[in-house]
C-alpha positions as CSV (number, residue, x, y, z in Angstrom):
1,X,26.3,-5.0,2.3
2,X,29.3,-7.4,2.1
3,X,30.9,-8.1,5.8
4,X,34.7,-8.9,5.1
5,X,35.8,-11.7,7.5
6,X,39.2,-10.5,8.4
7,X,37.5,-7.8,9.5
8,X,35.0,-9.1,11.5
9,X,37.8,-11.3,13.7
10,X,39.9,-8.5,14.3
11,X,36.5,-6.5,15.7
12,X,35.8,-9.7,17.7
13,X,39.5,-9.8,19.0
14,X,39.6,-6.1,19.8
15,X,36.9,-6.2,22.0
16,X,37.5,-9.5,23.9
17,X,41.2,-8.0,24.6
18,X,39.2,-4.2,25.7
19,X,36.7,-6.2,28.1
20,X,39.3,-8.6,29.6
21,X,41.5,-5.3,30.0
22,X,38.8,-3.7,31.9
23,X,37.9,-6.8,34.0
24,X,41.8,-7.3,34.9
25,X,42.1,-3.0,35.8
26,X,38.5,-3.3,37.7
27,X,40.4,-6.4,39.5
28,X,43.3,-4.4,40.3
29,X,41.7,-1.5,41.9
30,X,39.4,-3.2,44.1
31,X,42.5,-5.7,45.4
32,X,43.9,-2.4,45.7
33,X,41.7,-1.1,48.3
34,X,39.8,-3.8,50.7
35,X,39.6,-1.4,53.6
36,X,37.3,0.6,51.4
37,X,34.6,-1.4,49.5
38,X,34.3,-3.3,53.5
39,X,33.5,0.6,55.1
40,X,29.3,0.7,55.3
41,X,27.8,3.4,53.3
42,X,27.5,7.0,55.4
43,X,25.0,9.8,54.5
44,X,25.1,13.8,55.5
45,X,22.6,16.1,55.9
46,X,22.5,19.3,55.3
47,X,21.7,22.3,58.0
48,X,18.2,22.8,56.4
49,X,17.6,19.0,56.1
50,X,18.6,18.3,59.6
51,X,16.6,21.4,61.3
52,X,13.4,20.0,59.0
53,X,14.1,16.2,60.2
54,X,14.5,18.0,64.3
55,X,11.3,20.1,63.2
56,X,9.1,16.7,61.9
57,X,10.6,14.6,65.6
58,X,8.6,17.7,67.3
59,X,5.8,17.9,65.8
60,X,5.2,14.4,66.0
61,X,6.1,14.7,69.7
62,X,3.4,17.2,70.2
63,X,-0.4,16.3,71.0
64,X,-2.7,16.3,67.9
65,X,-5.3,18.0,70.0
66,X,-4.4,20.9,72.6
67,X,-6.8,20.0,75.5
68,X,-6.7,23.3,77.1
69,X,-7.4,25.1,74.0
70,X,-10.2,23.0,73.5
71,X,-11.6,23.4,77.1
72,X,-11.2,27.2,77.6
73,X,-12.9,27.8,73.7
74,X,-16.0,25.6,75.2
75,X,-16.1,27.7,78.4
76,X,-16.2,30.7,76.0
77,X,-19.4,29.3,73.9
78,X,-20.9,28.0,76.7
79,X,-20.6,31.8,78.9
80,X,-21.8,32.9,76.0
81,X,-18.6,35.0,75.5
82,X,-17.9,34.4,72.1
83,X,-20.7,35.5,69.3
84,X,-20.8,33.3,66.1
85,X,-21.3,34.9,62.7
86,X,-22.9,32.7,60.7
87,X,-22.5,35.0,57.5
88,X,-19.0,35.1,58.6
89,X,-18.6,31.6,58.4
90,X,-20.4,31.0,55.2
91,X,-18.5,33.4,53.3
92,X,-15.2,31.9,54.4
93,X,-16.6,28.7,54.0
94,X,-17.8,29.6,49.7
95,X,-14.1,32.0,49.6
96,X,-12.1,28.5,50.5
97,X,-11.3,30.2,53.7
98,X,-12.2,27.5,55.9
């Protein structure tokens, strides 16, 4: 493959005059608008992202471990209230239940 010279320089030309265009136009626009380019970039939820981000802040407010859940189940066992089925268990346990 022959590459003719002429050619090649008025490829080369074409695209140094197309890049300096688009430097000088990229120039122009952002002189054009300093208030702009200085404004700090903003984001917006949306309603379901918000109500998830307000639904995480209360669940991590809340105690991992309700106390007076935990102290009425052992007055339970220990009155001897509740029965355990062990077979129950087991079976949830092997089903994934559990």
């Amino acid at each position: 493959m022959r590459v003719d010279p002429k050619k090649l320089s008025e490829i080369s030309r074409k695209t140094v005059e197309a890049a300096a265009s688009e430097r000088a136009e990229a120039a122009s626009i952002t002189a054009g608008q300093p208030a702009a380019a200085a404004q700090p970039d903003q984001v917006a939820l949306s309603q379901s992202a918000a109500d998830i981000q307000r639904a995480r802040q209360a669940l991590a407010a809340a105690p991992e471990v309700r106390q007076e859940k935990v102290a009425e189940a052992k007055r339970k066992l220990a009155g001897g209230a509740v029965e355990i089925d062990a077979e129950e268990i087991a079976r949830k346990i092997v089903d994934g239940g559990v």
